[in-house]
N, C-alpha and C positions, 0 to 999 in steps of 0.2 A: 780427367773424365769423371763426371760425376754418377754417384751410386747406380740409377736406372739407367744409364746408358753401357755404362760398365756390364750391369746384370744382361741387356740387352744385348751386346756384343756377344756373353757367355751361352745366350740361346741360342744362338746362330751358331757356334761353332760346336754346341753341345749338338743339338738337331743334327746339324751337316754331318758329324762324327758316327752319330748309334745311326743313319739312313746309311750311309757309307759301310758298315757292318753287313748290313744285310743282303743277301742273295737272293735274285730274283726267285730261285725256286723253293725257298726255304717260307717264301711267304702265296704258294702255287702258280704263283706268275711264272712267264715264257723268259727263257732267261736273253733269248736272241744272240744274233754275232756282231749287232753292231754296239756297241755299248762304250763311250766313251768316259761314261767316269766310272767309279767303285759303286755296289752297290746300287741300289734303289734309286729311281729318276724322283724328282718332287712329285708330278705329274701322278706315279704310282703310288705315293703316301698319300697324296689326297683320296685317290680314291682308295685304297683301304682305310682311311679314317671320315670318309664319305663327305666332304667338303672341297669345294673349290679347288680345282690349282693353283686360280689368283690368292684364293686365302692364303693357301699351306706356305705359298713363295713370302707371302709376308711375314706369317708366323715364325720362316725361316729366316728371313732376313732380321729378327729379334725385334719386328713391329706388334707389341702384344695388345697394345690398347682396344679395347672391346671382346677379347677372345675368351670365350667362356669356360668354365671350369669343362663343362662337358664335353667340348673340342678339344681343351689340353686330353683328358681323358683317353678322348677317340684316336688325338694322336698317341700316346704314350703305350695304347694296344697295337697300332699299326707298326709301330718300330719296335715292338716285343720289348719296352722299358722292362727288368726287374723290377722290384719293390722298391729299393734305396734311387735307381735310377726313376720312378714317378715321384716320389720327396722333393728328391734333387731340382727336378723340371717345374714342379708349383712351388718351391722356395726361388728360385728363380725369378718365376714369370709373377710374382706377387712383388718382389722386391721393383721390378723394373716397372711395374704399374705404380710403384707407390703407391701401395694399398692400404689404407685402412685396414683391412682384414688379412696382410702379412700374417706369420707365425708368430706369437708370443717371443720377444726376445731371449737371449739366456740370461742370469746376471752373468757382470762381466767375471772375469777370474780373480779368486781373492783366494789370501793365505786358506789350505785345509786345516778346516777344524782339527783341534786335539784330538775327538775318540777316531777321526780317520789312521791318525799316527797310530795312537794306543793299540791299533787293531792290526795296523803295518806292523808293528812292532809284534804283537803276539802270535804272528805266524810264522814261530821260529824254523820251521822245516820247507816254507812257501816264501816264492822268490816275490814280492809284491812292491808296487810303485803308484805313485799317483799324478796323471797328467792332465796338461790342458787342453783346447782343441788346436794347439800349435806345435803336440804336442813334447811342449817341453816337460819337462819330469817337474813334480812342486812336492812333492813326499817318497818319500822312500821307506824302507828297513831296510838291518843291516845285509840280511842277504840278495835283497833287490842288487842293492849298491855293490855288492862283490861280486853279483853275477853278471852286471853291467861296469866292470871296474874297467875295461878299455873305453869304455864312452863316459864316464866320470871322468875318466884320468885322462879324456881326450883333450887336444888344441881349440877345437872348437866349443868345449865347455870352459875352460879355463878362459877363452878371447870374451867369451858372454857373459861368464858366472851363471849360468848353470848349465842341466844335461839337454840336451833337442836332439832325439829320436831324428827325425829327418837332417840336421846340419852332423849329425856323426855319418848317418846312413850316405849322404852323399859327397860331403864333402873331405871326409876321413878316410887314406886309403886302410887305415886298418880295420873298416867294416868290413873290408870284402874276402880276410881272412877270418874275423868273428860270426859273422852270420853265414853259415854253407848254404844256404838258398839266399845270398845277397841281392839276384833277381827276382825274386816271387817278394820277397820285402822292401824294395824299392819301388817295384809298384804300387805294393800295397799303401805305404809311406804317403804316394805323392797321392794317390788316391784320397788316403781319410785327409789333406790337405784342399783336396779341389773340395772334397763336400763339405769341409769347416770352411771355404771361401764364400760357397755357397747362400750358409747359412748366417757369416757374421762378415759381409762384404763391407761394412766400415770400420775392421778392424785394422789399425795402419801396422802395429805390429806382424801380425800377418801379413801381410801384405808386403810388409821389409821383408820378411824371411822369404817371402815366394822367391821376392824380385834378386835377393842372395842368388839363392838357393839357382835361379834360371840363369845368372849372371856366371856361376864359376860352377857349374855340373851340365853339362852336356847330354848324362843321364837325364836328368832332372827333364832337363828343356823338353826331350823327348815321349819321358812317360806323361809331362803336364800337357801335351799337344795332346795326349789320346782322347782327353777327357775323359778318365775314369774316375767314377766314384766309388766310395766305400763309407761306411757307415760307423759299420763295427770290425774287429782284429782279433778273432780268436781262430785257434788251430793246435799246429805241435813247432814249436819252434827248433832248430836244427842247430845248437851253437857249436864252434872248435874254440874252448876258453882257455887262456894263456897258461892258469892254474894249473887243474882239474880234467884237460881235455874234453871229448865230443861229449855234450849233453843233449839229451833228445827229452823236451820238455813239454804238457801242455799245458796251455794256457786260456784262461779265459777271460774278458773284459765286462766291468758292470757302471753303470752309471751311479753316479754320486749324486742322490738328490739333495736338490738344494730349490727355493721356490723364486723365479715360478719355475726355472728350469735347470736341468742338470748341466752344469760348465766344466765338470770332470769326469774322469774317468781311471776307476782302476782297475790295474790287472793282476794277475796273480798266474803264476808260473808254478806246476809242478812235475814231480817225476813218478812213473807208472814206479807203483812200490814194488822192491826185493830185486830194482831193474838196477843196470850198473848204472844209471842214470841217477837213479838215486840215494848211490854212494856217494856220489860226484858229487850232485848239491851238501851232503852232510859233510863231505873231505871239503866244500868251499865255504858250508857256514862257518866247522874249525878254523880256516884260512882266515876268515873275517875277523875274529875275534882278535887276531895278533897285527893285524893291519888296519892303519885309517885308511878309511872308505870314505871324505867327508860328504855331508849331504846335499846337495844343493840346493843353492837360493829358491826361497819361494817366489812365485811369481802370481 
């Protein structure tokens, strides 16, 4: 399948997905008793985005040639898109037009720069990492690496050479003892995946890892049908670590400029000060110190 038809199949089931969310009443329509599918008729999208039902069925069926910036618009109001969900829907329907005026590419992933290390490295008390939109782990410090030491020391980093945040998450049963919300981060997971498909849909690596990842997780298969996307990953992360026990961390994520555009991203994990949380991390940076943690391959 090639790229615009790929991205075109992606509209149709993205579309079909956030209309099927919504409730007839939630948008003042009559919700009635005869109603044979989920959610919103096409019929009712066009008219709260004030076009055609022959349009809207096309636009659904991921026919986008001719559809103007301001109809995507009108759609992406009528199905109550979020923010990241309107991105998501013009990264899309740009790619499947083969547009000239697509997004600015990213560059591709190349090794991090040294001062990104040097600055992993100097946040001796702060759990920090640095990945790609696949994302696999491409930097570390030591205490990233010890607070992530069952997904280092996992099967699935060792079969690949290096760490992937989603092939630990789904294909390791020992995430589902390391992450206590293992379901609120697996959707998250497949989520910032569908919007890196989104955005770099002739990336073939990607694209292996999906076709893994949908191949041997039944999780997986499941959260990729929703079509959910995500953007960004920040929050309070909930670990039970093998060391050190429950840490309750939070975390934020920043992008790594790079021109024309950012192709990483790092995060940085802490612990609310004077909390037992943040004994824990300092009882695992000690930990690290006596143990190799090695780092994984860049990518």
């Amino acid at each position: 399948m090639t790229e615009p038809d790929a991205q075109r199949s992606n509209i149709k089931d993205f579309l079909t997905s956030r209309r099927a969310r919504l409730r007839p009443e939630e948008v003042g329509l009559p919700a009635g008793n005869r109603r044979r599918v989920p959610g919103l008729r096409r019929e009712e999208v066009a008219v709260l985005a004030g076009v055609s039902p022959e349009w809207y069925a096309r636009l659904e069926k991921g026919n986008i040639a001719g559809v103007s910036e301001d109809v995507l618009t009108a759609v992406a109001s009528a199905l109550q898109l979020n923010e990241e969900e309107r991105i998501y829907l013009f990264e899309l329907a740009h790619t499947a037009k083969g547009s000239a005026r697509k997004p600015a590419r990213r560059k591709k992933a190349g090794p991090i720069a040294e001062p990104v290390q040097w600055f992993l490295d100097s946040a001796t008390l702060s759990a920090g990492f640095a990945r790609n939109g696949r994302l696999d782990v491409v930097a570390s410090n030591e205490l990233g690496r010890a607070l992530h030491a069952p997904m280092f020391n996992s099967a699935t980093t060792v079969a690949n050479g290096y760490a992937n945040f989603a092939r630990f998450h789904f294909l390791d049963p020992a995430a589902k003892d390391f992450f206590l919300d293992w379901e609120g981060g697996a959707a998250a997971t497949a989520a910032l995946l569908r919007a890196e498909a989104g955005r770099e849909p002739n990336d073939k690596a990607l694209h292996d890892l999906i076709g893994e990842l949908s191949t041997l997780s039944e999780d997986f298969r499941t959260l990729w049908a929703t079509h959910n996307i995500r953007f960004t990953h920040e929050g309070t992360k909930r670990i039970q670590h093998p060391v050190v026990g429950r840490l309750d961390l939070a975390y934020r994520s920043f992008d790594i400029t790079q021109v024309p555009r950012a192709s990483h991203e790092m995060s940085i994990y802490v612990a609310q000060p004077g909390s037992p949380s943040e004994e824990g991390l300092k009882m695992l940076s000690s930990w690290a110190l006596t143990t190799s943690t090695e780092p994984t391959a860049k990518a």
